[in-house]
C-alpha positions in Angstrom: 126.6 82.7 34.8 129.5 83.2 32.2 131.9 81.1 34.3 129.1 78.4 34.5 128.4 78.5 31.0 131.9 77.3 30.4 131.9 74.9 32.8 129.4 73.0 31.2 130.2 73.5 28.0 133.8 71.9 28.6 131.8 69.6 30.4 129.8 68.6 27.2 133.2 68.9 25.3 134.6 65.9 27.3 131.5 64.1 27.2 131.6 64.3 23.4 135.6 63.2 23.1 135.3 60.3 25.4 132.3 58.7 23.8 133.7 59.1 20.4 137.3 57.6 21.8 135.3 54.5 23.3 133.6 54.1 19.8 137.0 54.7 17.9 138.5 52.1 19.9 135.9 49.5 19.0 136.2 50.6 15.3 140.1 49.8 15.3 139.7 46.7 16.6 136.0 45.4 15.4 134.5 44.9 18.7 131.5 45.7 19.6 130.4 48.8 18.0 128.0 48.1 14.6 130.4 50.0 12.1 134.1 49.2 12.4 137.2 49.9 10.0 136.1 46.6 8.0 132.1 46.5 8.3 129.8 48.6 7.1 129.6 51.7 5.2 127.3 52.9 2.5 125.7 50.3 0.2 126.7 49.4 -2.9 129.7 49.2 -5.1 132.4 51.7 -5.2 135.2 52.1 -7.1 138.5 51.2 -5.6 140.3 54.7 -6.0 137.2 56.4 -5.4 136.8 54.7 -1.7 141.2 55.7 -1.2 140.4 59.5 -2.1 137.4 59.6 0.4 139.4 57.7 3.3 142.5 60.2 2.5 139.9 62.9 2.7 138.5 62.6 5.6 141.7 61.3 7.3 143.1 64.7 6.3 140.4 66.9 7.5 141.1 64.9 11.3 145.1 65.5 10.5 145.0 68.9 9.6 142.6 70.1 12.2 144.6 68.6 15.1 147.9 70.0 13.5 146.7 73.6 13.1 144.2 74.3 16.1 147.2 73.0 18.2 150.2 75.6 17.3 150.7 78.7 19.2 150.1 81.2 16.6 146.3 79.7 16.0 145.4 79.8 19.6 146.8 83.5 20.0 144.3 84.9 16.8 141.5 81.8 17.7 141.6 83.5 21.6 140.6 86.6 20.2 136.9 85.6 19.6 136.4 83.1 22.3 137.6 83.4 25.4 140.7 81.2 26.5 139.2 79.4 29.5 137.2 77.2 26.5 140.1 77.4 24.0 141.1 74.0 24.8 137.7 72.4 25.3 136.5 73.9 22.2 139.7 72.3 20.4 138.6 68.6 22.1 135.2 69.6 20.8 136.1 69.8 16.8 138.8 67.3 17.2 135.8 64.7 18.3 133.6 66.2 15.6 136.8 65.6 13.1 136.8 61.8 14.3 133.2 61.1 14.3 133.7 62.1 10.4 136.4 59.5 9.9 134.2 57.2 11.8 131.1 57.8 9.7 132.6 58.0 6.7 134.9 55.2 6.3 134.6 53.0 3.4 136.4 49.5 4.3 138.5 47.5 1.5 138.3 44.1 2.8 141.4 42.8 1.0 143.2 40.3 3.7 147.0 41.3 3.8 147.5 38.8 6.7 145.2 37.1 9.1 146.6 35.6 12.1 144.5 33.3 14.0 144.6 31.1 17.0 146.6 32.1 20.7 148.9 34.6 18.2 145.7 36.6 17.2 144.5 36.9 20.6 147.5 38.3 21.6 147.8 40.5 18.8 144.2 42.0 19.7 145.3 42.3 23.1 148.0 44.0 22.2 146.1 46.3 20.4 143.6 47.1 23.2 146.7 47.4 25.5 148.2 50.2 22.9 144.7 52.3 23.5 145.6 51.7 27.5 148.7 53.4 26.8 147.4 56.2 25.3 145.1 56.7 28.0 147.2 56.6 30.8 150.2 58.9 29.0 147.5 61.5 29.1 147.0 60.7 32.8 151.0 61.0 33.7 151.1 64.2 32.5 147.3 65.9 33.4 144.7 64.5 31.9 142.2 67.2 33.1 144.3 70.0 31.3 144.9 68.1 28.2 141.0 67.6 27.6 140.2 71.5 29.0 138.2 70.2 32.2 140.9 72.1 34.8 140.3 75.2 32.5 136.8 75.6 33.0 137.1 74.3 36.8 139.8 77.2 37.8 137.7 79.6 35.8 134.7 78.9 37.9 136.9 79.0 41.5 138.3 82.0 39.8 142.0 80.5 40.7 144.6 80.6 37.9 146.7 77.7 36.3 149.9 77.2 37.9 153.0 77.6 35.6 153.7 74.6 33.9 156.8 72.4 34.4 158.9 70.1 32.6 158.0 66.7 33.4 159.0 63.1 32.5 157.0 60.5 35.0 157.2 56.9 34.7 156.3 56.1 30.7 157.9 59.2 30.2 161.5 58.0 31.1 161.1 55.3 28.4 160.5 57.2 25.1 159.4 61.3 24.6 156.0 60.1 23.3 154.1 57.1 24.9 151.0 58.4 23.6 151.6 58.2 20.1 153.3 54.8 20.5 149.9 53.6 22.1 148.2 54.6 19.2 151.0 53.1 16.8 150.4 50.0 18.5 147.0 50.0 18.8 146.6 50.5 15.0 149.3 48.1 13.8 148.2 45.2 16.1 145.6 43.7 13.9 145.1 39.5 14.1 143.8 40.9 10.5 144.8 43.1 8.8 142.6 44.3 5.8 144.2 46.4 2.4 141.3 49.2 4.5 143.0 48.6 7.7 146.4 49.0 6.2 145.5 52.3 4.7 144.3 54.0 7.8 147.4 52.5 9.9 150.0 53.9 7.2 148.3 57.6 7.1 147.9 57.6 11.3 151.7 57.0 11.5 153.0 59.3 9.1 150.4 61.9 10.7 152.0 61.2 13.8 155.3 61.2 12.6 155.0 64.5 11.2 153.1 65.3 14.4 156.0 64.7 16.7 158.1 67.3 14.5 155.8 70.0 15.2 154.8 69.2 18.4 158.7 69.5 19.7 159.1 72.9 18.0 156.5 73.6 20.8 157.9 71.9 23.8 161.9 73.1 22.8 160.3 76.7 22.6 158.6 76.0 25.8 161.3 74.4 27.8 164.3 75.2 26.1 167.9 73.1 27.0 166.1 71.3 29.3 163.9 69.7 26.6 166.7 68.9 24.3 168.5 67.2 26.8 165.6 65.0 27.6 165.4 64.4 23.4 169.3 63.7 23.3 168.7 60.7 26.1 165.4 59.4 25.3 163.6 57.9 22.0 160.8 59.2 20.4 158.9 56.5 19.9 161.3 53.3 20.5 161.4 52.4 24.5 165.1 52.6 25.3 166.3 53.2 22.6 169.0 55.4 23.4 169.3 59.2 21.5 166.1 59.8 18.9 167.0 63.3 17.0 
C-alpha cells in the first residue's frame, strides 16, 4: 500500500509540474493563458520599486528553492524524514508550487524597451516557443522519467532498483554542456516585445542560471570525475560549438 502510495503521489507530483510548465510557457510568451508576464495582476496602482522588490521576492523564493533542495548534502538530511523513493517527486512538487507563486504573483511593468513587429516578430515568438522545445527534449535525452521522479516511484513499486548512472552526452548534448538552460535562455530573451517587466524577469532567470550551472558542475565533476572535465574542456556551456567553456 506504501509503495502504491508513492506511486501516486509522484504521480500527482508530475501532474502538478507539467500543468504549471504549460501555463509558464503561455506566461512567457502571452499566449493563451489569462495572466501573462505583461497582463494582469492585482488592481490598482503600485509603486514602481515596490512592484521590483515583490518580482525579486518571489523570483528568489523559486531560485533558492531549486538551488538548495537540489545539492547532495540537502537530500542526505531531507531523506531522513521522507523516504528517498519520493525525494525527487517531492522536490518537482515544491519546485511547481515555487513557480505557481511567481506566476500568481507577478506584477508586470509595461514599459516597451523594444517591440518588434511584422515577419521578425513572428520569428522572434517562434523562436521563443522553440527555446521551451529545447528544454523539453534536453530532459528527454538524458531521462526524463528520472528527472521528474516518475522511474523512482515505478521501480519502487516492481521493487527493482535504479541502475547506476552513466556519463552521457547524446545528440544536444555534443553541442554545449547545458541545452536546457539554453532553451530557457532563449525562450525568455525571444520577446517580439520586450517590456521593462519582461526585462526584469529575463535578467534574474539568467543570472540564476548562471550561478546555477556553477553549482550544478560541482555535482556532476564530483559524480563523474576526469571524465566530466574532459567533456567541459571540449564543449561550451551554454554557446553551441563554441569550443572550451571553463
Amino acid at each position: 500500500m506504501l509503495n502504491m502510495a508513492a506511486l501516486l503521489y509522484g504521480f500527482a507530483s508530475y501532474g502538478v509540474f507539467l500543468a504549471t510548465f504549460l501555463y509558464a510557457i503561455g506566461f512567457v510568451t502571452g499566449l493563451v493563458v489569462p495572466k501573462t508576464i505583461d497582463i494582469g495582476g492585482p488592481e490598482g496602482f503600485m509603486p514602481l520599486g515596490e512592484t521590483i522588490v515583490i518580482n525579486l521576492a518571489v523570483l528568489s523564493v523559486f531560485a533558492i528553492q531549486h538551488s538548495v533542495m537540489a545539492r547532495k548534502p540537502f537530500k542526505r538530511w531531507f531523506t531522513r524524514f521522507i523516504p528517498a523513493t519520493i525525494e525527487r517527486s517531492t522536490y518537482v512538487l515544491l519546485a511547481s508550487l515555487a513557480l505557481m507563486l511567481v506566476l500568481w504573483q507577478w506584477r508586470p511593468i509595461p514599459t516597451i524597451v523594444w517591440e518588434v513587429g511584422g515577419p521578425a516578430g513572428t520569428a522572434l515568438m517562434v523562436l521563443s516557443l522553440a527555446g521551451f522545445g529545447v528544454v523539453l527534449l534536453s530532459t528527454f535525452l538524458i531521462n526524463h522519467f528520472e528527472l521528474f521522479g516518475l522511474q523512482q516511484v515505478v521501480l519502487n513499486l516492481m521493487g527493482r532498483q535504479a541502475v547506476e548512472q552513466k556519463f552521457r552526452t547524446p545528440m544536444l548534448y555534443k553541442a554545449v554542456r547545458h541545452p536546457l538552460y539554453l532553451g530557457f535562455v532563449i525562450a525568455f530573451w525571444a520577446a517580439p516585445v520586450m517590456t521593462a517587466g519582461h526585462l526584469l524577469f529575463s535578467i534574474v532567470t539568467t543570472a540564476y542560471i548562471l550561478v546555477g550551472i556553477v553549482l550544478e558542475e560541482r555535482d556532476l565533476i564530483a559524480a563523474f570525475g576526469d571524465e566530466y572535465r574532459r567533456y567541459r574542456q571540449q564543449v561550451s556551456a551554454l554557446i553551441p560549438f563554441w569550443g572550451k567553456s571553463s
